[in-house]
Every structure is written in structure tokens, then in C-alpha cells.
C-alpha positions as CSV (number, residue, x, y, z in Angstrom):
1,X,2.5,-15.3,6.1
2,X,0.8,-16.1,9.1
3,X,-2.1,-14.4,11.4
4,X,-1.2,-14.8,15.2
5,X,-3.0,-17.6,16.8
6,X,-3.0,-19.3,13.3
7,X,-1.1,-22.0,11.8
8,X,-1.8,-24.4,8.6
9,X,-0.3,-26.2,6.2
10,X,-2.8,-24.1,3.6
11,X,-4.2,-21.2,2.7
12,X,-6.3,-19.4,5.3
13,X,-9.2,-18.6,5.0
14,X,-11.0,-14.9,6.0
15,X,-14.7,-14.3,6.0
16,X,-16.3,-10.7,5.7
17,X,-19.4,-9.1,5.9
18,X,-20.2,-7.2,2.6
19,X,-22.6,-3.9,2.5
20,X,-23.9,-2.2,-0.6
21,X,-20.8,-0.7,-1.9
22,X,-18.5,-3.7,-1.6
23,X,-20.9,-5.8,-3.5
24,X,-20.8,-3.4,-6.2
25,X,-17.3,-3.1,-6.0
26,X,-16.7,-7.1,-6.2
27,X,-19.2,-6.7,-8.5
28,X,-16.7,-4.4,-11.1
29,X,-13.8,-6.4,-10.0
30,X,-14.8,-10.0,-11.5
31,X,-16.8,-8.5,-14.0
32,X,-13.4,-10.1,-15.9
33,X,-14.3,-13.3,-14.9
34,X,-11.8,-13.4,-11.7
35,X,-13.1,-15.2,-8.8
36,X,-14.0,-13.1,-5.8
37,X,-10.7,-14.5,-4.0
38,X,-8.5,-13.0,-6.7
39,X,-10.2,-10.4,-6.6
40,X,-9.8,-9.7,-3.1
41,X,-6.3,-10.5,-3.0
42,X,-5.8,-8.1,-5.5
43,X,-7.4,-5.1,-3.8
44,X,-5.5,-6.1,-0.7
45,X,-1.8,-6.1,-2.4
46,X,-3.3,-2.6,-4.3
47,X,-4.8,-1.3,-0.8
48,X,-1.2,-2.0,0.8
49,X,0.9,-0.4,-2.4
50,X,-1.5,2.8,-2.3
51,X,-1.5,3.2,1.6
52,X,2.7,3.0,1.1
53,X,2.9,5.4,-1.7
54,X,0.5,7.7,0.7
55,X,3.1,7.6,3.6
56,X,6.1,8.0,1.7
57,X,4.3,11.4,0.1
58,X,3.6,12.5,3.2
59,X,7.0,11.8,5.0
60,X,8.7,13.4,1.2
61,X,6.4,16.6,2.0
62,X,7.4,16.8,5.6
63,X,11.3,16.3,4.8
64,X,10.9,19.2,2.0
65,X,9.7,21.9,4.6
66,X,12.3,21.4,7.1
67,X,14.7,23.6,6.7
68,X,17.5,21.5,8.1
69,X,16.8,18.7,5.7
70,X,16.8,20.9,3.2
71,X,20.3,22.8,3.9
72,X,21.6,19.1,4.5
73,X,20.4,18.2,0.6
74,X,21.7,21.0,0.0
75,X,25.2,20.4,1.5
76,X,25.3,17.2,-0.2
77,X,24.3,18.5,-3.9
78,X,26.9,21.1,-3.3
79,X,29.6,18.4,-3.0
80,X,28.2,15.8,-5.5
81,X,28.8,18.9,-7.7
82,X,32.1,19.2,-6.5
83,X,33.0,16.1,-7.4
């Protein structure tokens, strides 16, 4: 993966500012004895898997109240059945 403008043979590197609550929350995260890069990396992959799941529930609750994506699940069940 790259970051535009960047380019290296390794790993890159990001620095952040922390507040209160991330500190506690890095805190509770390598309280397992990860290292804060783990860590990190680990809530980034989770942050990206939960903001996925979020879109897709919303874009599943939109397609279930229109009414012509329903009749066209509808016609399709109808034929599966058929079949």
C-alpha cells in the first residue's frame, strides 16, 4: 500500500498526536503486551471492518424499503421457487 507522495522500500511510518482518551485507549489495547504499533494497526483494520459492516447495513436498510427492490426480490424468490 502506498500514501500519495510516498514511496519506500519499508514500512512507513505515521506520527499522531494523542489526547486523554487515546492514551487510555492504547493504554487497554497493549495492556496484552502488544506494542503500540500492533496495536494501532489493529484498530485501523477493526476501524475499516466496522465502518464496512456500517455501510453495508445502511445500504441493506435502504434496499429493504424500496418497494421496487422489494417486488424485484420478490419476482426472483417467486421463480427460484419455481424452479
Amino acid at each position: 500500500m502506498s500514501y500519495p507522495g510516498y514511496y519506500s522500500g519499508s514500512m512507513p511510518v505515521v506520527n499522531f498526536g494523542t489526547e486523554e482518551s487515546s492514551e487510555r485507549a492504547l493504554a487497554e489495547l497493549t495492556a496484552d503486551g502488544s506494542t503500540v504499533s500492533d496495536a494501532i494497526r489493529r484498530a485501523l483494520i477493526d476501524a475499516l471492518r466496522f465502518r464496512r459492516r456500517e455501510r453495508m447495513r445502511r445500504e441493506s436498510l435502504q434496499a429493504a424499503s424500496d418497494p421496487d427492490d422489494l417486488a424485484e426480490s420478490r419476482r426472483v424468490l417467486a421463480e427460484m421457487v419455481a424452479l
